[in-house]
N, C-alpha and C positions, 0 to 999 in steps of 0.2 A: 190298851193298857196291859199290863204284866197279867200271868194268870193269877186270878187271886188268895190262891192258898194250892200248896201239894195235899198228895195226896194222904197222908199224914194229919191234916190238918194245919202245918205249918207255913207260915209265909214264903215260897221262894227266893236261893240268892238272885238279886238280877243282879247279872253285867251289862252293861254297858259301855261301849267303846265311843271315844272321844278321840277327835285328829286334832292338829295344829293347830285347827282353825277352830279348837273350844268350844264353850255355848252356843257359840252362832252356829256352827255349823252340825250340831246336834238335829238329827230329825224331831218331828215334833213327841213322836212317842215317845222318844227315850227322853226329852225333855221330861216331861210328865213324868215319868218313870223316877229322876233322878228328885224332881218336887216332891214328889210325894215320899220318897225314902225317908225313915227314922234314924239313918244310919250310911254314913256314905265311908269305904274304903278305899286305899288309892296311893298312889306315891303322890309326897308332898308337890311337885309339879302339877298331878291331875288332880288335885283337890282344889289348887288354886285356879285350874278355870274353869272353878263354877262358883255362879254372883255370891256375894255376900249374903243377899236377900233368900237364898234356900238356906232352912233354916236347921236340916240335918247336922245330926251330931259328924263333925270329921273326924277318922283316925287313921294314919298314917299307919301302911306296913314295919313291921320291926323285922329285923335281919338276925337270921335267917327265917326265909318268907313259907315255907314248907308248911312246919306245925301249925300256924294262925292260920292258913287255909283250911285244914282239917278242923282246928276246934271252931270256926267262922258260928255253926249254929248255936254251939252252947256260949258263947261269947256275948253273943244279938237274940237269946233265945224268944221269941216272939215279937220279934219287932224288924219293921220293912226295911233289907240291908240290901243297898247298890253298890257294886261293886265297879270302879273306873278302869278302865282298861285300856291301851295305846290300840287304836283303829279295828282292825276284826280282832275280836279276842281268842276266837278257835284257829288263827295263823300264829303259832308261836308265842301265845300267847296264854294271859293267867286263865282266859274260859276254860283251855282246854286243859290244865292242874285242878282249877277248881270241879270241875263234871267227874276228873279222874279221881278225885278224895270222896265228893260226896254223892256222886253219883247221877245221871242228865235226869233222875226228876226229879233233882231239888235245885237245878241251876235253868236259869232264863236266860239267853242272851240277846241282845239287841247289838247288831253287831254297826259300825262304822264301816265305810270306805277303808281299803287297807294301805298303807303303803304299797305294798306288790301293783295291788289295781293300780293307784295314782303316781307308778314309774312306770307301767305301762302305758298309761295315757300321756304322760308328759313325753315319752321315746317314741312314742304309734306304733309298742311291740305288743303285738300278741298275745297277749296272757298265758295261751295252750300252750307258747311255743315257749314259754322261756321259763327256767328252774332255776329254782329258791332254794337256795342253801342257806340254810342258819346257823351262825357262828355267835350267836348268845350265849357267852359263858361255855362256849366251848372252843377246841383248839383251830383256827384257822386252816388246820391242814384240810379239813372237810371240802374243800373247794377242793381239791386236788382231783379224785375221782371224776368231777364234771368239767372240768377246764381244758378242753377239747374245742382245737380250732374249728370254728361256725358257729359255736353255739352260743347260746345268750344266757349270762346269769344274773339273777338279783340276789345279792348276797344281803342277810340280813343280820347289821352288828349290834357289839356290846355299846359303843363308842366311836368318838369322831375318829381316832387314830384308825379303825378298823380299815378303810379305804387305802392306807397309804401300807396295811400290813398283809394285805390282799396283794398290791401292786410288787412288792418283795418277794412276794412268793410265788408269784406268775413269772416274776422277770429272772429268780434262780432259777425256774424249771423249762428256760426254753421259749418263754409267751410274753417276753417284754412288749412285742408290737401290738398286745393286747388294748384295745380302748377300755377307758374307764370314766364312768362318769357318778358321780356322788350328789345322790340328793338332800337334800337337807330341809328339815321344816316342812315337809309337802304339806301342802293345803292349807297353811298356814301364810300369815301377811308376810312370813320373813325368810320365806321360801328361796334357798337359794340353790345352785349346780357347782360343782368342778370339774375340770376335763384335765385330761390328758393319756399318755401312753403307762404300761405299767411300766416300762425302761425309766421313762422320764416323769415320773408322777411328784408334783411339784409341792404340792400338800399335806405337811406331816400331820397336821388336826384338820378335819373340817367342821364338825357341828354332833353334839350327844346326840341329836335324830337324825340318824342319815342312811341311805341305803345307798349299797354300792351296787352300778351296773355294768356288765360287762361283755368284751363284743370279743371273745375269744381268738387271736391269733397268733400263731406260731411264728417265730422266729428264722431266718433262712438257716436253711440245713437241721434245724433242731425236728426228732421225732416226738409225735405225741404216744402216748399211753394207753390202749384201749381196754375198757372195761371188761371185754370179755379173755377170760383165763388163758394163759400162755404169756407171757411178761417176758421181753430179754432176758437172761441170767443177769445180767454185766445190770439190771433193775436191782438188783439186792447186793449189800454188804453181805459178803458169806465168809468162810473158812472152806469150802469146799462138800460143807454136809448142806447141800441145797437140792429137792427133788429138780431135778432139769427139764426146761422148756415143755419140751414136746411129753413125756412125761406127765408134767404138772397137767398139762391141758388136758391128758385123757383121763387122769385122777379125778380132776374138778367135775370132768363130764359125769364119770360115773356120780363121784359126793351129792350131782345133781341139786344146786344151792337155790331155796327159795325165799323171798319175801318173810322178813321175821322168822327165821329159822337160827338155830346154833349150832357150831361143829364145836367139837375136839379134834385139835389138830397135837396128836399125841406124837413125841419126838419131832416136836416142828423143826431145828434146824436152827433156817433162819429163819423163819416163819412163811415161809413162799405161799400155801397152801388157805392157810389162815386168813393171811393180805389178801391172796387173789378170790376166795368165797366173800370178805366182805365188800370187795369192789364189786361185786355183781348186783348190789343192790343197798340203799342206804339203812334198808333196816337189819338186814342180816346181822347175824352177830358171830362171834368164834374166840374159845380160849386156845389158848398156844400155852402148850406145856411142855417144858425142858428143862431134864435136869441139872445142865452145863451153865452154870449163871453168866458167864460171857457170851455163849450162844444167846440165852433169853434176854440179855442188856442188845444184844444186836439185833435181837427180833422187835423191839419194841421201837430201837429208831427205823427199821425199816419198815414197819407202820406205819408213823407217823408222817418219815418223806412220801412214802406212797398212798396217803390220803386216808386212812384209815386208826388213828390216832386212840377208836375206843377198842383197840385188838385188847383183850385181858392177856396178860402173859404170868404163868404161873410156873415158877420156879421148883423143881423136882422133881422124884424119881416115879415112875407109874410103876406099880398101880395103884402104890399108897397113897400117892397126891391127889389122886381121881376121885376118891371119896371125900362128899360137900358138894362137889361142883356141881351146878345145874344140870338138869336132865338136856341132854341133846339130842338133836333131832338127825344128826350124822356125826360120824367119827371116821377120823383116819390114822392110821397109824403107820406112820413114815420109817418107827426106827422101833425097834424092842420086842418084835415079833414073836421072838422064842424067850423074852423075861418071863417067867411062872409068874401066871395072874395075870398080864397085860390083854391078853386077848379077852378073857374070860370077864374081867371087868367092864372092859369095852363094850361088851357083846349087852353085859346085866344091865348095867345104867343105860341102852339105848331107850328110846320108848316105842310103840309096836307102829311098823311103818317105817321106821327108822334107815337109815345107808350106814355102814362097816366097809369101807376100803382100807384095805392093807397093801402096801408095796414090799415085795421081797426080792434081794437079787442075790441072797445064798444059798447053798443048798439045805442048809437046816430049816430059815425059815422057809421056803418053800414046802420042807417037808411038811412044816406047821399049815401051814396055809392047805394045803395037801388032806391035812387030815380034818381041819374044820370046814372045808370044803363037802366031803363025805358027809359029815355030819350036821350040816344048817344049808346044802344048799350054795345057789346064788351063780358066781359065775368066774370062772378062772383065765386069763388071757395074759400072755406071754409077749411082753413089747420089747423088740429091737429096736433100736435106730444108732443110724449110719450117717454121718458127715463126711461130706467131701476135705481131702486134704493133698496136699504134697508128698509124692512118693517119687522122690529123684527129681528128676526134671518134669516128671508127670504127676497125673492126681488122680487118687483112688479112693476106695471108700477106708473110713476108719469106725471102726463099731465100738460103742460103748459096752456097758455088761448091760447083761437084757435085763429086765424088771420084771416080775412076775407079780397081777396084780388082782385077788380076792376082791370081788364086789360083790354083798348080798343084801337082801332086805330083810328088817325081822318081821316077822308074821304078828 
C-alpha cells in the first residue's frame, strides 16, 4: 500500500499509471491504491477505465493543466487523492510535473509498463539502445538532432497525425528510406501497428495513442548531420555574416557546451553558434541575440530546420538587451567586440566558472581582445585557414582573414 501520510502529516499524491489494457491490467497495488482513494484525477478517458463500483469522487483536469497541479493539496486538503496517469508517469509524463510543483515527498508513484518498454518488446529492440524523443506539445523538429542513419527512435506524440508528420520530415531531410512503424493501443485489446517508408508512409491518422518507431536510413547520395559542431556553411540560411566551419568548430571546442548549461550567442548572425551548442545535447539551452531583425527572423528558422526549435532569439542591440536574460553559464560574442559595454556586460552576468569566447578578425577588436586579455587572463589564438582553389589551370591555397580568438574562464 501507498505510504500512509508525509511527512507533514498529510496524505500523499499517489499516481498511478494505467495502460490500454485498464483495470485489468493494473497490478494489484495500485488497484488498492486507486479503491481506496477519496479522490481520483485524470483525463476523461482514464477515469473511465476504472469500474463503476470504485466509489471515489472523479474530476477531470481543466485546461490549462499547470495551476491545478500546484493547488492539487489545497483543493483535496486531507483526503486520499490518486492521480491516473498514461503508463510510467515519470516518462514524459504528469509524475514527473507533479514531484516538480510539489515536491517527491509529497508524490507516490506506482508506475505502469511504459509505452517505450511495450515498443520494445513488440520490435525485440533494446531499450539501451534506442532514443526517445518527445514531441508532446512540442515542435516535431526535435527529431532532427537524433535522426541519423542506424539508429532507432521511439518518438513519443501529441496525436495519431504525429507519425505521418514525422515521416515528412525525414523524407524533406534526406531519410525517406527511413522504416516507420506506429504503435497504437499497446497493451490494450485494440492494439494495432502501421508500416511503411517515410518516402511512402501511407497513413495520415493512425490512433490518439500511438508511438512512432523508427529504423533510420538515409537516402542515396543524401548526407546526414552530425551532432558534433562544424555543420557545412551551405547547413544555414545566411547573408554572409555566418562564423565559418572550421571556425565554428574551434569556437564550440573552446564554449565547451555541457548537459543543462546556457550560452549567449551575442551578434549570432545567423545563429550557427547557438544551433550547433544546443545539438550537442538535448537539454542545453542558448539565447541568440541580434540586433538586425532579418538576421534574428533567419536565425530562428535555421533553428528550427536544424532540429533545435526551443533556440530563444532575442532581437536587439547589446548590451542593453542583455539585461533580464538569464545568467549563462558561457557567452560568446561573434560581432560587437569594441560596442562600449559589450564586453563588460558579458563578462558581469557570467556566473563563476563560467566560458567568454570572443572572435575578432580587426585590428581594433583585437586590440580589445588584446587588452582584456592582460587583464582577466585566459587564452589568445590566432586561426588561419586556407582552402584549396583554382589558380589558372592549377590550384593553390586561398586564405580567409584570420580570426583571433579570446577564451577565458571567470574565476
Amino acid at each position: 500500500m501507498p505510504r500512509a501520510q508525509r511527512p507533514d502529516g498529510r496524505p500523499p499524491v499517489v499516481v498511478v499509471g494505467i495502460g490500454a489494457d485498464g483495470w485489468d491490467g493494473l497490478a494489484p497495488r495500485a488497484r488498492r491504491a486507486v479503491e481506496d482513494a477519496e479522490v481520483l484525477r485524470g483525463s476523461a478517458r482514464q477515469l473511465a477505465l476504472v469500474p463503476p463500483e470504485v466509489g471515489a469522487e472523479r474530476v477531470p483536469w481543466p485546461s490549462p493543466l499547470a495551476p491545478a497541479l500546484a493547488g492539487l493539496p489545497r483543493e483535496h486538503a486531507g483526503r486520499r487523492v490518486v492521480v491516473l496517469a498514461s503508463g510510467d508517469p515519470m516518462l514524459s509524463g504528469i509524475g514527473t510535473s507533479l514531484v516538480r510543483a510539489l515536491g517527491p515527498g509529497a508524490v507516490e508513484v506506482l508506475p505502469h509498463p511504459s509505452s517505450v518498454t511495450l515498443a520494445c518488446a513488440r520490435l525485440g529492440w533494446a531499450v539501451e539502445e534506442a532514443q526517445v524523443v518527445s514531441v508532446v506539445g512540442r515542435p516535431v523538429e526535435l527529431v532532427v538532432p537524433h535522426a541519423t542513419p542506424g539508429r532507432r527512435l521511439l518518438v513519443l506524440g501529441s496525436d495519431g497525425s504525429t507519425p505521418a508528420a514525422v515521416a515528412a520530415l525525414l523524407a524533406e531531410r534526406g531519410l525517406g528510406a527511413s522504416r516507420l512503424t506506429a504503435l497504437a493501443q499497446l497493451g490494450g485489446p485494440d492494439e494495432r501497428r502501421f508500416t511503411g517508408t517515410a518516402a511512402g508512409w501511407p497513413h495520415p491518422e493512425t490512433d490518439p495513442l500511438v508511438l512512432t518507431a523508427l529504423e533510420v536510413a538515409a537516402d542515396p547520395g543524401a548526407a546526414a548531420l552530425p551532432a558534433l559542431p562544424g555543420l557545412p556553411d551551405d547547413a544555414y540560411e545566411h547573408d554572409g555574416q555566418l562564423t565559418k566551419r572550421d571556425v565554428r568548430a574551434v569556437t564550440l571546442a573552446r564554449l565547451a557546451p555541457l548537459p543543462g548549461q546556457l550560452l549567449w550567442d551575442v551578434g549570432a548572425g545567423a545563429g550557427s553558434i547557438g544551433i550547433e551548442w544546443m545539438r550537442t545535447h538535448p537539454s542545453c539551452r542558448a539565447v541568440a541575440v541580434e540586433r538586425d531583425p532579418a538576421r534574428a527572423e533567419r536565425t530562428g528558422r535555421n533553428a528550427a530546420r536544424l532540429g533545435v526549435p526551443g533556440l530563444e532569439v532575442v532581437t536587439g542591440a547589446a548590451p542593453g538587451v542583455l539585461a533580464g536574460l538569464p545568467t549563462p553559464d558561457a557567452v560568446f560574442v561573434g560581432g560587437g567586440a569594441t560596442v562600449p559595454g559589450v564586453l563588460d556586460a558579458c563578462w558581469d552576468a557570467l556566473r563563476p566558472g563560467g566560458r567568454l569566447v570572443v572572435n575578432a578578425v580587426t585590428l581594433e577588436s583585437e586590440a580589445a581582445l588584446a587588452d582584456r586579455h592582460a587583464r582577466h587572463g585566459g587564452e589568445l589564438v590566432r586561426l588561419g585557414v586556407a582552402t584549396a582553389a583554382p589558380v589558372g589551370g592549377f590550384t593553390g591555397w586561398k586564405a580567409a582573414m584570420p580570426v583571433t580568438i579570446w577564451s577565458v574562464l571567470k574565476p
